[in-house]
PyMOL Python script that loads the backbone (N, CA, C, O; Angstrom):
from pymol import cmd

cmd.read_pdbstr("""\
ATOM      1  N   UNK A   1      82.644  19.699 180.815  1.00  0.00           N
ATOM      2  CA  UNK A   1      83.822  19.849 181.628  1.00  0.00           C
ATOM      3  C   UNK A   1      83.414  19.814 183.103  1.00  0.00           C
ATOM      4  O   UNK A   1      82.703  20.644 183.669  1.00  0.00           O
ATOM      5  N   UNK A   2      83.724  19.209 183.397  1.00  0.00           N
ATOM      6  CA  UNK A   2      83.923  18.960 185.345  1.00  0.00           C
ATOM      7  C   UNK A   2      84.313  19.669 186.044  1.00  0.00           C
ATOM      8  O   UNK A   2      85.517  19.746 185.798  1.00  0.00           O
ATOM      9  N   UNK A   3      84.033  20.400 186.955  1.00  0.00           N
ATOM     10  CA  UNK A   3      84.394  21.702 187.964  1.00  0.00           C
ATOM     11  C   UNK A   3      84.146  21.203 189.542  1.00  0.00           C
ATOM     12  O   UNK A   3      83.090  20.933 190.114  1.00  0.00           O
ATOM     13  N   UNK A   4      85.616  21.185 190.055  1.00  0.00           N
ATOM     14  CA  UNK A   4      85.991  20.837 190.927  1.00  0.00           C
ATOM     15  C   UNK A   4      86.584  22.045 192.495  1.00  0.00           C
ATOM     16  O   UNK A   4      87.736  22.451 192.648  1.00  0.00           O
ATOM     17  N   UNK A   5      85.418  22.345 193.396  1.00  0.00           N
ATOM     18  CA  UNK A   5      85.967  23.445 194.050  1.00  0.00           C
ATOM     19  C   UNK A   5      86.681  22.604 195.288  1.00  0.00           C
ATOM     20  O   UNK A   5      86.020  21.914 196.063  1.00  0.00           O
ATOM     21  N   UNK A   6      88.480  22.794 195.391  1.00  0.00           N
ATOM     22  CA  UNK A   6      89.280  22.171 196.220  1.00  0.00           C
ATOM     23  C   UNK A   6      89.647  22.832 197.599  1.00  0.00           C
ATOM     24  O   UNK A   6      90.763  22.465 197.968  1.00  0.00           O
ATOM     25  N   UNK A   7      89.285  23.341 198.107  1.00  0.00           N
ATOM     26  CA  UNK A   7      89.445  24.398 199.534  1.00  0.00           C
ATOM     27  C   UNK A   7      90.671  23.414 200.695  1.00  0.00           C
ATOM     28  O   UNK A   7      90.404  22.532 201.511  1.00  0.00           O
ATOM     29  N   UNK A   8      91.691  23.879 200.410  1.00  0.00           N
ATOM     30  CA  UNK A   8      92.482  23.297 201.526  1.00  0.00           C
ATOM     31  C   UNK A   8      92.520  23.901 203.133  1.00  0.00           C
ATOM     32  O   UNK A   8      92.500  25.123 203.274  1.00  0.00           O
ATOM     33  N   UNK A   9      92.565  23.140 204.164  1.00  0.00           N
ATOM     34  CA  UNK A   9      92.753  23.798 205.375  1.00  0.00           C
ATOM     35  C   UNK A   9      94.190  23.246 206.117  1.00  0.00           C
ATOM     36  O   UNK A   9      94.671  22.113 206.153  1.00  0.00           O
ATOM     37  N   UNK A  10      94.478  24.027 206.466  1.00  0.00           N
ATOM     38  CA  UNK A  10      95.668  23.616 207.508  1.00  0.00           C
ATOM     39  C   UNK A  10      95.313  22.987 208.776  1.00  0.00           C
ATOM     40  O   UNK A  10      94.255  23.362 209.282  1.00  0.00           O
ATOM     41  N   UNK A  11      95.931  22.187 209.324  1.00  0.00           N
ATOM     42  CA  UNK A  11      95.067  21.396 210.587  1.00  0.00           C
ATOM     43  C   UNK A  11      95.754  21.844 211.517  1.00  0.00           C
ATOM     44  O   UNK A  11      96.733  22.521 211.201  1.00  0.00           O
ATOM     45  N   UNK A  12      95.423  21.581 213.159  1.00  0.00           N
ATOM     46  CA  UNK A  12      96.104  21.702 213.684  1.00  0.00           C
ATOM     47  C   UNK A  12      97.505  21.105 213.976  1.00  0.00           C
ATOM     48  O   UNK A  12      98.189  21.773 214.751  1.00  0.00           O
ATOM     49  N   UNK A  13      98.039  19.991 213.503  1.00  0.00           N
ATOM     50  CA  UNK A  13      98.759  19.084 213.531  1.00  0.00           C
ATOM     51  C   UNK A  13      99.589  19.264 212.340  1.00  0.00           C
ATOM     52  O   UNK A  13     100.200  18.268 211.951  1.00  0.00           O
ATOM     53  N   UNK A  14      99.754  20.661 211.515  1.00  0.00           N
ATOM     54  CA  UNK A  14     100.344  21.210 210.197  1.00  0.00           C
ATOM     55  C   UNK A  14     100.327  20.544 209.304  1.00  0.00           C
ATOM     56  O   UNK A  14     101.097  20.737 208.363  1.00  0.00           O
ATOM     57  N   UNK A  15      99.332  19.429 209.326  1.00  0.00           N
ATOM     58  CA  UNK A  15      98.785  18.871 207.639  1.00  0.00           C
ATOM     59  C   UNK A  15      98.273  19.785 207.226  1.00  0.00           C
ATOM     60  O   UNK A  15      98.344  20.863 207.817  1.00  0.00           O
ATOM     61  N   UNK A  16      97.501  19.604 205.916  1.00  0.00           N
ATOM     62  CA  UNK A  16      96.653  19.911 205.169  1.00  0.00           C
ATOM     63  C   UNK A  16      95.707  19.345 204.987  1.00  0.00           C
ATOM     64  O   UNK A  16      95.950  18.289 204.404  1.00  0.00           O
ATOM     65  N   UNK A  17      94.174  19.567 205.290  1.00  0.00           N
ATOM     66  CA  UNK A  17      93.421  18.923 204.706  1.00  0.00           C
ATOM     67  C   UNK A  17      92.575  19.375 203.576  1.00  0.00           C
ATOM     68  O   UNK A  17      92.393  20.576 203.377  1.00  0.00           O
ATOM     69  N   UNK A  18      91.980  18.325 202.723  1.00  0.00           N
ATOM     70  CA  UNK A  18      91.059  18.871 201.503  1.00  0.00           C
ATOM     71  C   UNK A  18      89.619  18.822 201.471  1.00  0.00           C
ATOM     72  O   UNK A  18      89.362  17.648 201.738  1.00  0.00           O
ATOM     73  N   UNK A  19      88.648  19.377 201.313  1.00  0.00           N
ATOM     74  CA  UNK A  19      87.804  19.251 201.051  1.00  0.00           C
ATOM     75  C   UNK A  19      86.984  19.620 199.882  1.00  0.00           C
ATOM     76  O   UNK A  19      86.701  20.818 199.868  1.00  0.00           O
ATOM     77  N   UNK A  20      86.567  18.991 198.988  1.00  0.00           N
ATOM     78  CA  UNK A  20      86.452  19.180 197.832  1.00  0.00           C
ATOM     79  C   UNK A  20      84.810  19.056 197.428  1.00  0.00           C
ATOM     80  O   UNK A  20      84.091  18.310 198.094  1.00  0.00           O
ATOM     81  N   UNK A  21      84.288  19.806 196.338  1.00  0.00           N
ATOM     82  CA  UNK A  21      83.101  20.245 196.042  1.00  0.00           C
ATOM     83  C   UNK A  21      82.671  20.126 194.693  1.00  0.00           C
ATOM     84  O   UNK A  21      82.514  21.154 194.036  1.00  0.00           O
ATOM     85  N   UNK A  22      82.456  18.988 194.183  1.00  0.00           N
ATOM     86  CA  UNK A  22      82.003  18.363 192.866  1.00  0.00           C
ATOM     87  C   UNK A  22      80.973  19.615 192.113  1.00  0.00           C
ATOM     88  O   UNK A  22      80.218  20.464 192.587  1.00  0.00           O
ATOM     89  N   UNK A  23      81.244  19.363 191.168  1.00  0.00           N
ATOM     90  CA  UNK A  23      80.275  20.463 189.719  1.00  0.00           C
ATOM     91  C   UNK A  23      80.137  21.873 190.388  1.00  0.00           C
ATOM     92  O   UNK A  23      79.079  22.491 190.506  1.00  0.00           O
ATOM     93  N   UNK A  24      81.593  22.353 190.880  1.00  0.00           N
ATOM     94  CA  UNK A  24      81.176  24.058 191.419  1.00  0.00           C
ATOM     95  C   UNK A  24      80.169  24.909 190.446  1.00  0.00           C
ATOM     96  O   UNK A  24      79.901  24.473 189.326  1.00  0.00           O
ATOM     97  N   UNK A  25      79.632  26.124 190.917  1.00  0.00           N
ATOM     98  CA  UNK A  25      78.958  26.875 190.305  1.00  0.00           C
ATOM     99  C   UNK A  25      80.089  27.434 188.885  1.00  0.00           C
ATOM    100  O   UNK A  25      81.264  27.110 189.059  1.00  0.00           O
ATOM    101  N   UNK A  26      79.884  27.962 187.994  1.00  0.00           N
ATOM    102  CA  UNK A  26      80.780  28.776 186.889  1.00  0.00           C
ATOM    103  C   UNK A  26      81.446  29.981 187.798  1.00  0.00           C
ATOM    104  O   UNK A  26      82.603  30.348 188.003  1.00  0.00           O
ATOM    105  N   UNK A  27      80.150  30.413 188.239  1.00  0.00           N
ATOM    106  CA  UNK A  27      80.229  31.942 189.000  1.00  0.00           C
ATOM    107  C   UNK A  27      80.713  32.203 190.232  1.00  0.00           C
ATOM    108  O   UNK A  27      80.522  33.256 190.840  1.00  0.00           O
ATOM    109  N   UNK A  28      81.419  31.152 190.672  1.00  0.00           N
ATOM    110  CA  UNK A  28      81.929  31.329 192.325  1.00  0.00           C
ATOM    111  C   UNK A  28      82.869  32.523 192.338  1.00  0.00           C
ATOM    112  O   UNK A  28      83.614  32.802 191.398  1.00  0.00           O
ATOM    113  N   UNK A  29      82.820  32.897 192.959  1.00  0.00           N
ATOM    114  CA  UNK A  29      83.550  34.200 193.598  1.00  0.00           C
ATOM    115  C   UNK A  29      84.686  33.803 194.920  1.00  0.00           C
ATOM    116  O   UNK A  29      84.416  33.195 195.955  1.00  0.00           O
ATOM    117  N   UNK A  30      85.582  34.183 194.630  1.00  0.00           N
ATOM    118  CA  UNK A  30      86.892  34.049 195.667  1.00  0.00           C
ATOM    119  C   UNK A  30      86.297  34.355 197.007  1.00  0.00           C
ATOM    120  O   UNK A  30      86.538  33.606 197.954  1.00  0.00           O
ATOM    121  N   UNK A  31      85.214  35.853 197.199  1.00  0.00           N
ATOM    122  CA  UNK A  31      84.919  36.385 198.428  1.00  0.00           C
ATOM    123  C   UNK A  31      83.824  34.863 199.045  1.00  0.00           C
ATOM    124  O   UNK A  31      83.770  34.404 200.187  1.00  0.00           O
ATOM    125  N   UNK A  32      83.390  34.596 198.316  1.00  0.00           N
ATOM    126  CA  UNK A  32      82.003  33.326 198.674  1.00  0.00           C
ATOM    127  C   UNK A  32      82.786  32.283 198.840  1.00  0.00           C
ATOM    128  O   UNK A  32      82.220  31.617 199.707  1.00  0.00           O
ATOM    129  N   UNK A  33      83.983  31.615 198.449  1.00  0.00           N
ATOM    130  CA  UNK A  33      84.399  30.932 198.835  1.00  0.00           C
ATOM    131  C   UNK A  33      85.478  31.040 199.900  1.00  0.00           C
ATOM    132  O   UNK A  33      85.831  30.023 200.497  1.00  0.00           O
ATOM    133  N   UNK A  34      86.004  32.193 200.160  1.00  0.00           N
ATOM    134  CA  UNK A  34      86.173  32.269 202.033  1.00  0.00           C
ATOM    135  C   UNK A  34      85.629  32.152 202.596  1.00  0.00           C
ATOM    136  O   UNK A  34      85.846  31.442 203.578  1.00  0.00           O
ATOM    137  N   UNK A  35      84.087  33.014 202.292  1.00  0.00           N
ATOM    138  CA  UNK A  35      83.010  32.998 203.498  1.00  0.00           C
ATOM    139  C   UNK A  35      82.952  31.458 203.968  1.00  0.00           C
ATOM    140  O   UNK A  35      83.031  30.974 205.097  1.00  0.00           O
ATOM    141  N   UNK A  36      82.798  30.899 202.789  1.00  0.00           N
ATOM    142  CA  UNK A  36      82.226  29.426 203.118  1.00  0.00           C
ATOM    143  C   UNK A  36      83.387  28.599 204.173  1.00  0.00           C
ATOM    144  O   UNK A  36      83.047  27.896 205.124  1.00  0.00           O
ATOM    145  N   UNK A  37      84.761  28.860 203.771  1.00  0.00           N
ATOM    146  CA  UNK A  37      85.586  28.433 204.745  1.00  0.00           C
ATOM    147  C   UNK A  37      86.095  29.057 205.984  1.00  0.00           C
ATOM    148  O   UNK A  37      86.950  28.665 206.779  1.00  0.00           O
ATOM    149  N   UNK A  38      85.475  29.963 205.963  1.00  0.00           N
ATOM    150  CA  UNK A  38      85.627  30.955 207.584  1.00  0.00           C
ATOM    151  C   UNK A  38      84.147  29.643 208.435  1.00  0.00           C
ATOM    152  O   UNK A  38      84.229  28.902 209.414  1.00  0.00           O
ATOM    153  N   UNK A  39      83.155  29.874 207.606  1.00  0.00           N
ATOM    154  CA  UNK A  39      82.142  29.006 208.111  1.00  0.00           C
ATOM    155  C   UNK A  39      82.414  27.862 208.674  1.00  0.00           C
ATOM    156  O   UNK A  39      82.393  27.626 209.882  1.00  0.00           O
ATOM    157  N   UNK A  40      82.786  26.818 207.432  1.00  0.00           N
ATOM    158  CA  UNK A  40      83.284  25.790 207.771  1.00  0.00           C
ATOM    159  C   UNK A  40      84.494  25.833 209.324  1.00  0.00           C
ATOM    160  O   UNK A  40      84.226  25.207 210.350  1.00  0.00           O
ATOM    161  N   UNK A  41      85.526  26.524 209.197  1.00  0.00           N
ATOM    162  CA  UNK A  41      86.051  26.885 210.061  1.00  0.00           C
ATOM    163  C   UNK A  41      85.788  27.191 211.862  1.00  0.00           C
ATOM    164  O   UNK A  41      86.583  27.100 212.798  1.00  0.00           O
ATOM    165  N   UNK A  42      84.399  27.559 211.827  1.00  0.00           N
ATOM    166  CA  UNK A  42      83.626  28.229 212.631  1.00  0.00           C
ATOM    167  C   UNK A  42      83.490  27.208 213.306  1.00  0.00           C
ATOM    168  O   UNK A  42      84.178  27.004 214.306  1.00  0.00           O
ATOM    169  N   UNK A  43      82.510  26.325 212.847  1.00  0.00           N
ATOM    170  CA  UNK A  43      81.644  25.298 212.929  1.00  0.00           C
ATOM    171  C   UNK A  43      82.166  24.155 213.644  1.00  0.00           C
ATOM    172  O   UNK A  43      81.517  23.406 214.374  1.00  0.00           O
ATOM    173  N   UNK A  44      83.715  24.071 213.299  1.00  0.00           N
ATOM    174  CA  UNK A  44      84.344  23.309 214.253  1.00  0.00           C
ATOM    175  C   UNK A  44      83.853  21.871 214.196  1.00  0.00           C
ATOM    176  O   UNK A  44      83.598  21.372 215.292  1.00  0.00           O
ATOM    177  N   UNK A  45      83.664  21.071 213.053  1.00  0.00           N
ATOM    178  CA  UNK A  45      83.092  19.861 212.859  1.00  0.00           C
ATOM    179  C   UNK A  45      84.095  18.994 212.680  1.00  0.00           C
ATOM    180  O   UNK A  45      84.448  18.136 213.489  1.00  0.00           O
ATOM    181  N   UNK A  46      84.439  19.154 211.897  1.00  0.00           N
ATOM    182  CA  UNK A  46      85.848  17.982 211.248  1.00  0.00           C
ATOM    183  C   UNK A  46      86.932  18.047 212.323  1.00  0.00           C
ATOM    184  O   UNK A  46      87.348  19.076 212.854  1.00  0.00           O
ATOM    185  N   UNK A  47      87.349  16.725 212.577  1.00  0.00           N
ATOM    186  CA  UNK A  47      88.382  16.283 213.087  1.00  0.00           C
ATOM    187  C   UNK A  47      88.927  15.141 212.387  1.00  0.00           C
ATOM    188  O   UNK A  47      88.441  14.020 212.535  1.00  0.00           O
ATOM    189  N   UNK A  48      89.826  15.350 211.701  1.00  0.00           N
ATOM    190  CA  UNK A  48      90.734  14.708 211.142  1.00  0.00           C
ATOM    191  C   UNK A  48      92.085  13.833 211.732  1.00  0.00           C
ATOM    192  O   UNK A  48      93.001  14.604 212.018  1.00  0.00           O
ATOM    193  N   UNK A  49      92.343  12.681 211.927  1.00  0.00           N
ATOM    194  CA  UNK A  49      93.360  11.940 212.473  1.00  0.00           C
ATOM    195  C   UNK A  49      93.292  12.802 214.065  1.00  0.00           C
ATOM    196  O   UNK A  49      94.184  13.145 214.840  1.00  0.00           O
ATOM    197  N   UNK A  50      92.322  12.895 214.090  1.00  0.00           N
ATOM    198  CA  UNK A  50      92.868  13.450 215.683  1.00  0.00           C
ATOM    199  C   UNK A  50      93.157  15.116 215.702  1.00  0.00           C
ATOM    200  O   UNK A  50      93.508  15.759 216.690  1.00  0.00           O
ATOM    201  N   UNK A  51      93.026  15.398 214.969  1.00  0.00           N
ATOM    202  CA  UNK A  51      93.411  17.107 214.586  1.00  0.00           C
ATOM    203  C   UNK A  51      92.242  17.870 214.158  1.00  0.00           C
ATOM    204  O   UNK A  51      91.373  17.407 213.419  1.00  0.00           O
ATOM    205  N   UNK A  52      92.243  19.080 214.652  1.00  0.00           N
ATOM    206  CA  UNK A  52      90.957  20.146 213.780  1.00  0.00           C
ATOM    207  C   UNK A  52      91.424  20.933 212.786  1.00  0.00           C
ATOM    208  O   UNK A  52      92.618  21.235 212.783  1.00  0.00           O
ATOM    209  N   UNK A  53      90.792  21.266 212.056  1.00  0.00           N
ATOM    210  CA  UNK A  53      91.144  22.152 210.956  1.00  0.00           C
ATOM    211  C   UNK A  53      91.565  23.767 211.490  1.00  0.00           C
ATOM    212  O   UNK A  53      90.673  24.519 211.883  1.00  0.00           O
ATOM    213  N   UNK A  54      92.842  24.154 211.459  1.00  0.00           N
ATOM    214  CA  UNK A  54      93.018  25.179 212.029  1.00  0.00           C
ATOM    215  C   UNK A  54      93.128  26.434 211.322  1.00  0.00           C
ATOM    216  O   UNK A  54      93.606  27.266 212.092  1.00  0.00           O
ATOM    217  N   UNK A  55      92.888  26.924 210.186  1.00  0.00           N
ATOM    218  CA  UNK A  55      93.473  28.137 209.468  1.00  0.00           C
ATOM    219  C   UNK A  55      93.358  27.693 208.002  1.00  0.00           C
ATOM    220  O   UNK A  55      93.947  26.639 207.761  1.00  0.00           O
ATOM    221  N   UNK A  56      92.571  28.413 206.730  1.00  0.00           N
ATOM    222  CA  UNK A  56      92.355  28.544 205.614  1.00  0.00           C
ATOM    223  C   UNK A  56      93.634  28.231 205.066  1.00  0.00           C
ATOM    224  O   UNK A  56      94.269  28.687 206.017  1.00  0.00           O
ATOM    225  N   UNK A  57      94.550  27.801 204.263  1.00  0.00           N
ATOM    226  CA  UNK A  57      95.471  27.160 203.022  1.00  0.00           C
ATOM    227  C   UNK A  57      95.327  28.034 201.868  1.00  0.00           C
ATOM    228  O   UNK A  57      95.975  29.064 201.682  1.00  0.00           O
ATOM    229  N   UNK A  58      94.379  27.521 201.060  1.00  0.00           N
ATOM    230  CA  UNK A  58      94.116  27.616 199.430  1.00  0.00           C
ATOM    231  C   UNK A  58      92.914  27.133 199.465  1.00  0.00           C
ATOM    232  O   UNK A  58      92.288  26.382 200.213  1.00  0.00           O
ATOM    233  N   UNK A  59      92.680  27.803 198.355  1.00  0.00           N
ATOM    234  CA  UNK A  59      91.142  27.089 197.579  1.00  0.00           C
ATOM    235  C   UNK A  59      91.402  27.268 195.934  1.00  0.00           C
ATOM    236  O   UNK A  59      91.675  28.427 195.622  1.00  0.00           O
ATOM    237  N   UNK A  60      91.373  26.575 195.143  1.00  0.00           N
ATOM    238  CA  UNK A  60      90.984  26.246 194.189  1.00  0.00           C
ATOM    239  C   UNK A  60      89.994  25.897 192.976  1.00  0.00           C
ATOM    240  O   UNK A  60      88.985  25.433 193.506  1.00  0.00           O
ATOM    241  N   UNK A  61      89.875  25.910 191.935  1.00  0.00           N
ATOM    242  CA  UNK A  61      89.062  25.164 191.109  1.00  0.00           C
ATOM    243  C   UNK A  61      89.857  24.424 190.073  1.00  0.00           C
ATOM    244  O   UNK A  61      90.739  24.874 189.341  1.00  0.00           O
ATOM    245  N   UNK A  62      89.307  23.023 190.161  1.00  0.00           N
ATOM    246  CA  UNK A  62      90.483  22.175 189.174  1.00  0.00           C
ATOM    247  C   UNK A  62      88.763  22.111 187.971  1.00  0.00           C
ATOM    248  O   UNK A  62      87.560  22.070 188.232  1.00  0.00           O
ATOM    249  N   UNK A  63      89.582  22.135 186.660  1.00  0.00           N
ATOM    250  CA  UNK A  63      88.776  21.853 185.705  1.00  0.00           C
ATOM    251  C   UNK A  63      89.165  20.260 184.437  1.00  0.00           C
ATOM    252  O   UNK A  63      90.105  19.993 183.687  1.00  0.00           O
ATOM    253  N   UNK A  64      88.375  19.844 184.653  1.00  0.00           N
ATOM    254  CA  UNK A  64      88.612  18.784 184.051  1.00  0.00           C
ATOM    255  C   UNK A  64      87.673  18.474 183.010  1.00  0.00           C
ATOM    256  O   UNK A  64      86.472  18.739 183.065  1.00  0.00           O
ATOM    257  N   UNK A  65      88.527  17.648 181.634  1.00  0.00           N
ATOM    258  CA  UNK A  65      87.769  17.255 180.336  1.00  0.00           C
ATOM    259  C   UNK A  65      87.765  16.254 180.031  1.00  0.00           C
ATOM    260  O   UNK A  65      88.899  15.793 179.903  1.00  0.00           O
ATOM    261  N   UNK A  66      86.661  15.330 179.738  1.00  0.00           N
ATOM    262  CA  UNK A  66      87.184  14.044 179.567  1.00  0.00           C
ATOM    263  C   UNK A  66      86.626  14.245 177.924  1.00  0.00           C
ATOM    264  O   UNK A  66      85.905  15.067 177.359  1.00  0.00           O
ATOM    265  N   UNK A  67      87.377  13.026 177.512  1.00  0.00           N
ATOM    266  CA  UNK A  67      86.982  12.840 176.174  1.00  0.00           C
ATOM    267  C   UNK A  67      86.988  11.397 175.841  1.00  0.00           C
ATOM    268  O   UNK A  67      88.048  10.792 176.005  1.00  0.00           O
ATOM    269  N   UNK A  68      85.859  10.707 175.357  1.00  0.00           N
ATOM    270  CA  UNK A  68      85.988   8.997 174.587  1.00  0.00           C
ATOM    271  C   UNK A  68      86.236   8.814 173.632  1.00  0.00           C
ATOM    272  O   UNK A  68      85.656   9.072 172.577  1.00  0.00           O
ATOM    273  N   UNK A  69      87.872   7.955 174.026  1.00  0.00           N
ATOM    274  CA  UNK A  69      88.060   7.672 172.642  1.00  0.00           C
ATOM    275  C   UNK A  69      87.247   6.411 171.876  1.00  0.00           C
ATOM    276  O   UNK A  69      86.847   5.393 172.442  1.00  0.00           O
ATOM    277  N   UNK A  70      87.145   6.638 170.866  1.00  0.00           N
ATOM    278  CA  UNK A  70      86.153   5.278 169.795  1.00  0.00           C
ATOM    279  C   UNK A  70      87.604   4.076 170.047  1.00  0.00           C
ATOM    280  O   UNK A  70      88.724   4.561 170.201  1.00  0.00           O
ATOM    281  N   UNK A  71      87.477   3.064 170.057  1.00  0.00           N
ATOM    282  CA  UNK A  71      88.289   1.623 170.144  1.00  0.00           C
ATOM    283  C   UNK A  71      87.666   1.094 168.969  1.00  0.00           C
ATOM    284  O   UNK A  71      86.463   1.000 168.728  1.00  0.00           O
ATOM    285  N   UNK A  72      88.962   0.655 168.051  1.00  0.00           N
ATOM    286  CA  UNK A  72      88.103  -0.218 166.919  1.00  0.00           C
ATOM    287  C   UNK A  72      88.046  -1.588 166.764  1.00  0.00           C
ATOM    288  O   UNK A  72      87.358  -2.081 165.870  1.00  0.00           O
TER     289      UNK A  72
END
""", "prot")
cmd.dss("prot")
cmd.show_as("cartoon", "prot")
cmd.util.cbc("prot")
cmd.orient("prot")
């Protein structure tokens, strides 16, 4: 199963942006994943369409299953 950590930010420009984190840990913790977006936040890197990321949204974990089907 595929584990997907989705952390949305609000921009300055009242989008949303996503940033997303392929094969999260099992064990992430809600508190570790603020920290990480207060960080991110901090850091002041991303500029998006012209906009900075202004204020934490949501964060998430999407879980996903794939399964193959046999074709005969």
């Amino acid at each position: 199963m595929k584990r997907v950590l989705e952390m949305n930010f609000k921009r300055t420009d009242d989008k949303i942006a996503k940033l997303s984190v392929i094969n999260a840990r099992e064990d992430l913790t809600g508190e570790e994943v603020k920290t990480a977006m207060e960080n991110i936040l901090g850091a002041n890197i991303f500029l998006i369409g012209g906009a900075e990321l202004a204020e934490i949204h949501e964060a998430k974990i999407i879980r996903t299953e794939e399964e193959v089907l046999e074709l005969e």
